[in-house]
SEDO-501097 format. One record per residue (C-alpha): residue number from 1; residue in one letter; x, y, z. Coordinates in steps of 0.1 Angstrom, whole numbers, plus 5000, padded with zeros to 4 digits. Layout:
@seq->NUM&type->A&u->X&v->Y&w->Z
...
// end
This chain:
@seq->1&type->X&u->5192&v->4927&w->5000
@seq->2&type->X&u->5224&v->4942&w->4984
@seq->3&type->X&u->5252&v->4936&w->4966
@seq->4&type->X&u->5287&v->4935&w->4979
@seq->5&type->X&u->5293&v->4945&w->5013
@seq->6&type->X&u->5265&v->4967&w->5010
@seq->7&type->X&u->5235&v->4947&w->5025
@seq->8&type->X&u->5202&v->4964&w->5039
@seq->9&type->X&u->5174&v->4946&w->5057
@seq->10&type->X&u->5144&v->4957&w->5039
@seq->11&type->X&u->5108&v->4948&w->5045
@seq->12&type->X&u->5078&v->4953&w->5024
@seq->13&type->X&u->5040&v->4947&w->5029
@seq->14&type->X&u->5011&v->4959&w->5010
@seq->15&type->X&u->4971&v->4961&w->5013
@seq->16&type->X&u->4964&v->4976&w->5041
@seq->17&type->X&u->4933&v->5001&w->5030
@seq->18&type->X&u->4933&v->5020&w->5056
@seq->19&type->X&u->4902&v->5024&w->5075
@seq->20&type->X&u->4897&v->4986&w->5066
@seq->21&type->X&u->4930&v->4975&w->5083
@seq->22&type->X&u->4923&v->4942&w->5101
@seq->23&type->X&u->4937&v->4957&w->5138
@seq->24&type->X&u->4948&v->4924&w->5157
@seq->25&type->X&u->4977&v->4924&w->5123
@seq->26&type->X&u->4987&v->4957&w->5122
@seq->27&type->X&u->4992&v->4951&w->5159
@seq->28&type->X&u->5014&v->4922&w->5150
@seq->29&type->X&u->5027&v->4939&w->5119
@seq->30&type->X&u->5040&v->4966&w->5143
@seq->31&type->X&u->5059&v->4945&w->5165
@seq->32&type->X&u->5076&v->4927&w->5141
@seq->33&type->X&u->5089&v->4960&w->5124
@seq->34&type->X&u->5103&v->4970&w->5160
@seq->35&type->X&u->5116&v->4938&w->5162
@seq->36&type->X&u->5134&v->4935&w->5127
@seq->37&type->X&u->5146&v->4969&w->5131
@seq->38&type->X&u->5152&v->4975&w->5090
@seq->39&type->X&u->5171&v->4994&w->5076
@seq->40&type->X&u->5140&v->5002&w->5047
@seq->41&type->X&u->5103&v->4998&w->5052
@seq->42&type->X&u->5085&v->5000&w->5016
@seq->43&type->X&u->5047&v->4997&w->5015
@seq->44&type->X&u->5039&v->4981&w->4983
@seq->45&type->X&u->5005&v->4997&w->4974
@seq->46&type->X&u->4968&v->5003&w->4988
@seq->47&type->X&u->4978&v->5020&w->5019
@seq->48&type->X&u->4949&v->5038&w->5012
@seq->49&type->X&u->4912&v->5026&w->4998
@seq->50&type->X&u->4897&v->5059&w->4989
@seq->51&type->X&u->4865&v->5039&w->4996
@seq->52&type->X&u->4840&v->5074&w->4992
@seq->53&type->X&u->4859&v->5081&w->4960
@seq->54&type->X&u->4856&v->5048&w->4942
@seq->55&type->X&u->4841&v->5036&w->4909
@seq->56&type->X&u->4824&v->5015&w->4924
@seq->57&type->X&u->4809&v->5035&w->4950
@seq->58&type->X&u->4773&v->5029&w->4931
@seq->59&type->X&u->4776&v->4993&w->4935
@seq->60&type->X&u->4786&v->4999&w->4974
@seq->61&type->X&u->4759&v->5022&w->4978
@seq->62&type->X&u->4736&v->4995&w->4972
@seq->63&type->X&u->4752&v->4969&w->4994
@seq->64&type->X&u->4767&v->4984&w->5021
@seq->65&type->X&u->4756&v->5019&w->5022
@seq->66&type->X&u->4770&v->5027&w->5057
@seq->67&type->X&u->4806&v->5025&w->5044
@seq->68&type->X&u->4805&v->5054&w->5022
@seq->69&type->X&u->4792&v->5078&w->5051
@seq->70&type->X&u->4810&v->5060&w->5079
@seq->71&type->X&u->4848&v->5066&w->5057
@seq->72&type->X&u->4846&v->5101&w->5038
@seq->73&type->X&u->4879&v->5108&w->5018
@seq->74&type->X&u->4887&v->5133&w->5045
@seq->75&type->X&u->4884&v->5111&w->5079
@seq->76&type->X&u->4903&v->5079&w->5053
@seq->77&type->X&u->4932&v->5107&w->5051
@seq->78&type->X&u->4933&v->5114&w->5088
@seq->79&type->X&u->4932&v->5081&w->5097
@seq->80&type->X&u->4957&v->5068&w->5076
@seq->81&type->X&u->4980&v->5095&w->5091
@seq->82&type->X&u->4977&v->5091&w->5124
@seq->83&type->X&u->4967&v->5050&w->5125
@seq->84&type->X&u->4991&v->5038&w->5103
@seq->85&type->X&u->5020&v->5059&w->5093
@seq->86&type->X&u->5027&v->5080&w->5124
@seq->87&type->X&u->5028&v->5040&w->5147
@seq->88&type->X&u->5046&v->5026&w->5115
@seq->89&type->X&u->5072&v->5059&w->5122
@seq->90&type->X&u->5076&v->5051&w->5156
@seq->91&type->X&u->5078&v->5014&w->5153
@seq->92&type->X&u->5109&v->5019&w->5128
@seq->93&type->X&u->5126&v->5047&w->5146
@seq->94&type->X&u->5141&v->5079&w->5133
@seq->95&type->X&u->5166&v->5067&w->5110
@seq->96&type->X&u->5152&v->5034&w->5087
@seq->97&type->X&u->5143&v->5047&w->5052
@seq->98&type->X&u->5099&v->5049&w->5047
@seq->99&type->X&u->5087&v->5041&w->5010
@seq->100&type->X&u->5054&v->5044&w->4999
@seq->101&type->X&u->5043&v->5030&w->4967
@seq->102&type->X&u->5010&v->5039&w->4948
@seq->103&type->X&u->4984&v->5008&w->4942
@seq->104&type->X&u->4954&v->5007&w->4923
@seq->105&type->X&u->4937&v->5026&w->4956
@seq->106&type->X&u->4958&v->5054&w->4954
@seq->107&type->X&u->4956&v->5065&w->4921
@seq->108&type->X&u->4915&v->5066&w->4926
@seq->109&type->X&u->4926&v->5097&w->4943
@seq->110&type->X&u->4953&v->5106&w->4913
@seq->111&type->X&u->4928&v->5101&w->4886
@seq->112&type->X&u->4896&v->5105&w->4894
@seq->113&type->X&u->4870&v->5095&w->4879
@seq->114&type->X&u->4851&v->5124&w->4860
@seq->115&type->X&u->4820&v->5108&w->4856
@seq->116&type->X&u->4820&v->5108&w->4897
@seq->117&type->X&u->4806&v->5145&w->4904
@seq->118&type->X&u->4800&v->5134&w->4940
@seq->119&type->X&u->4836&v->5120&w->4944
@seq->120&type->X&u->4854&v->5149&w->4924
@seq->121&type->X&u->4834&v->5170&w->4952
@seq->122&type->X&u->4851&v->5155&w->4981
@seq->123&type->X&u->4887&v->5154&w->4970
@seq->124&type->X&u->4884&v->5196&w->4959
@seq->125&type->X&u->4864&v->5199&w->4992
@seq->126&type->X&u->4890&v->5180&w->5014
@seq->127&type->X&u->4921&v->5195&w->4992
@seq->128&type->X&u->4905&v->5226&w->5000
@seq->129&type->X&u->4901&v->5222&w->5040
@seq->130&type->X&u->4935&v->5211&w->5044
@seq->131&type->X&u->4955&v->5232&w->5022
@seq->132&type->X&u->4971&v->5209&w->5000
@seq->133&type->X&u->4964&v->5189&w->4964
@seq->134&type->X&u->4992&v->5158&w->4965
@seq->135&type->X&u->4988&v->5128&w->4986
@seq->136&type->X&u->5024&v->5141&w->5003
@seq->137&type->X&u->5006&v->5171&w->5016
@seq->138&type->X&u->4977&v->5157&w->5026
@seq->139&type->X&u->4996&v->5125&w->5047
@seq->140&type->X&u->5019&v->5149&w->5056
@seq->141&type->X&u->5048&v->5128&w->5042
@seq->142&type->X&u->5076&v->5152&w->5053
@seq->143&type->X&u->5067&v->5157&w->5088
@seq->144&type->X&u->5091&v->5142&w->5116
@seq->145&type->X&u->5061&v->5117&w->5129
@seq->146&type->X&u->5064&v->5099&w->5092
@seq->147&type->X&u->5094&v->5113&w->5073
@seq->148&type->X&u->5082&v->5092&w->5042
@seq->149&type->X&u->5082&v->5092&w->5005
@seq->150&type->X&u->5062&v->5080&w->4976
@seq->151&type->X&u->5071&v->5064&w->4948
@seq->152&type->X&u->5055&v->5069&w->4915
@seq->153&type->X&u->5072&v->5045&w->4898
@seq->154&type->X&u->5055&v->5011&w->4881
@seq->155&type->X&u->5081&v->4991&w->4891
@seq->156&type->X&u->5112&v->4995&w->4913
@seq->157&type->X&u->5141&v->4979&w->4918
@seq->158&type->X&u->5155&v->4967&w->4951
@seq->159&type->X&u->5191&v->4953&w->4942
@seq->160&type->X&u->5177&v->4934&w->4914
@seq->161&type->X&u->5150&v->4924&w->4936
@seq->162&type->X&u->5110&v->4935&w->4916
@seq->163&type->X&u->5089&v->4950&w->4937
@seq->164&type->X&u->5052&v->4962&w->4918
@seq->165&type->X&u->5021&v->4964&w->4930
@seq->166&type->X&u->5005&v->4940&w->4904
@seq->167&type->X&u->4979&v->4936&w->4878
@seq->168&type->X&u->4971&v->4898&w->4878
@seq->169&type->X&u->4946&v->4884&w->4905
@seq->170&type->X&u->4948&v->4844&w->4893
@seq->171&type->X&u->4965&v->4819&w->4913
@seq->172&type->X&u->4994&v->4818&w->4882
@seq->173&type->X&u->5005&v->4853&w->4885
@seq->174&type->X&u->5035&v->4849&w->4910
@seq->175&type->X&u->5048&v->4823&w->4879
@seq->176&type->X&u->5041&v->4846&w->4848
@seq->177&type->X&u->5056&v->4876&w->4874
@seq->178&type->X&u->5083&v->4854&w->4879
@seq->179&type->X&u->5092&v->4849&w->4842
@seq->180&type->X&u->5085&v->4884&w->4833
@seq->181&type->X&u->5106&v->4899&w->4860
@seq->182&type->X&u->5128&v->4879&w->4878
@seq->183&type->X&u->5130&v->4875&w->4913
@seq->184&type->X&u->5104&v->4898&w->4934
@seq->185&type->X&u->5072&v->4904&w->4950
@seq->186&type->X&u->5037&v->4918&w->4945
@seq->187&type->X&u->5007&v->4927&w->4964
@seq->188&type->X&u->4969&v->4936&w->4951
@seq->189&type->X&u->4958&v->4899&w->4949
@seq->190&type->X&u->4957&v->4898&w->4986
@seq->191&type->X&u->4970&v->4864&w->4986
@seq->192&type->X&u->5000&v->4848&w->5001
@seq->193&type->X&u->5017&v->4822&w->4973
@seq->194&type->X&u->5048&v->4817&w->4956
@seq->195&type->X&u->5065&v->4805&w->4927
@seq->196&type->X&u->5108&v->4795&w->4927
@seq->197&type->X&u->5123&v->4778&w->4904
@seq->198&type->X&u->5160&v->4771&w->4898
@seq->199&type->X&u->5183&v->4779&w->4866
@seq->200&type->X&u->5221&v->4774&w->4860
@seq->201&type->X&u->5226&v->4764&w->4893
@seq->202&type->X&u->5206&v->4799&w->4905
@seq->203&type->X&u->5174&v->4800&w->4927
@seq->204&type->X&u->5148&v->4826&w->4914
@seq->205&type->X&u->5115&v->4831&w->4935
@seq->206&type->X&u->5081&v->4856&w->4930
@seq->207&type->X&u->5062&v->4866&w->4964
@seq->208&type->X&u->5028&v->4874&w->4968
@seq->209&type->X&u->5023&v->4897&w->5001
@seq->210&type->X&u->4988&v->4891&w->5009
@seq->211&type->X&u->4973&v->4914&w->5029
@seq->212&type->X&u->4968&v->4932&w->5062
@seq->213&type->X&u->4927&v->4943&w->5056
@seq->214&type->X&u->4899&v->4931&w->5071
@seq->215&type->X&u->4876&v->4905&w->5056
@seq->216&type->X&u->4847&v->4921&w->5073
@seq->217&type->X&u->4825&v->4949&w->5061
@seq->218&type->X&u->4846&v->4958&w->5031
@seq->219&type->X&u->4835&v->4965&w->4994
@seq->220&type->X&u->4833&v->4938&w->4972
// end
């Protein structure tokens, strides 16, 4: 991507969550990063689940019970630190550009739910342990083993190239994307599909990123 002579290789991927991360990919995902050797690496949203702090941690409670004492907030933050972004560091190298955006996940821990008591409990109580209240403290963003940053923004723009998280979860969403945007990508669906069309002689495309979670023993 890039205009004029200014062209960067840039990759992005999304859906990960964390302590759900489907291993054999990230394994994969990994090596191709090595391999690519970009110049930027943005993470489009749900690095993290937040699993223990979710809305819907009644409904999991009921189904899968295990997951909510198996992956506190605290042990998700850990993990996510040194699983992911600290083998995601080293896979890029010291001098390729790290961009985290926020997903749906992420702002469970941003803005809680008040009616949670129990989750409201364990982000003051890991907050507390570790010193810090942003997700850049906590991941240690600025430390040498990730050197990353987040992005707070709804929607950014890579050389005229969308990147979002996204809203819409039906099959027609990279098309309605597409003609709300312009060329650009999404995750959140966790589906891989597509939607190009041509214009005046232009091609204009929306990609969905699927994902790189588990299917297995995750929350509905």
């Amino acid at each position: 991507m890039g205009k004029g002579n200014d062209w960067k290789r840039i990759l992005i991927f999304s859906d990960v969550h964390s302590v759900f991360v489907d291993n054999k990919a990230w394994k994969i995902f990994l090596q191709v990063v090595e391999d690519y050797k970009a110049d930027e690496v943005w993470s489009n949203g749900d690095l993290l689940d937040c699993v223990g702090i979710s809305e819907h941690v009644h409904k999991l409670a009921l189904h899968s019970p295990e997951v909510i004492d198996d992956f506190p907030f605290g042990y998700e933050i850990d993990f996510t630190r040194t699983q992911l972004l600290e083998p995601l560091r080293k896979a890029m190298g010291p001098k390729a550009k790290l961009v985290l955006r926020l997903g749906n996940h992420e702002w469970r821990f941003l803005r809680p739910n008040r009616a949670n008591a129990k989750a409201l409990a364990e982000i003051l109580d890991t907050c507390a342990r570790r010193g810090q209240t942003t997700l850049e403290g906590l991941l240690r963003l600025n430390s040498p083993k990730i050197n990353a940053r987040l992005s707070y923004n709804g929607v950014d723009d890579l050389y005229g190239f969308t990147v979002i998280h996204g809203v819409k979860t039906s099959p027609g969403a990279p098309k309605a994307n597409l003609m709300r945007y312009g060329s650009g990508t999404s995750g959140h669906s966790h589906r891989s599909n597509s939607s190009v069309q041509e214009a005046e002689g232009k091609a204009a495309g929306w990609w969905e990123t699927s994902c790189l979670r588990t299917t297995r023993k995750v929350e509905c």
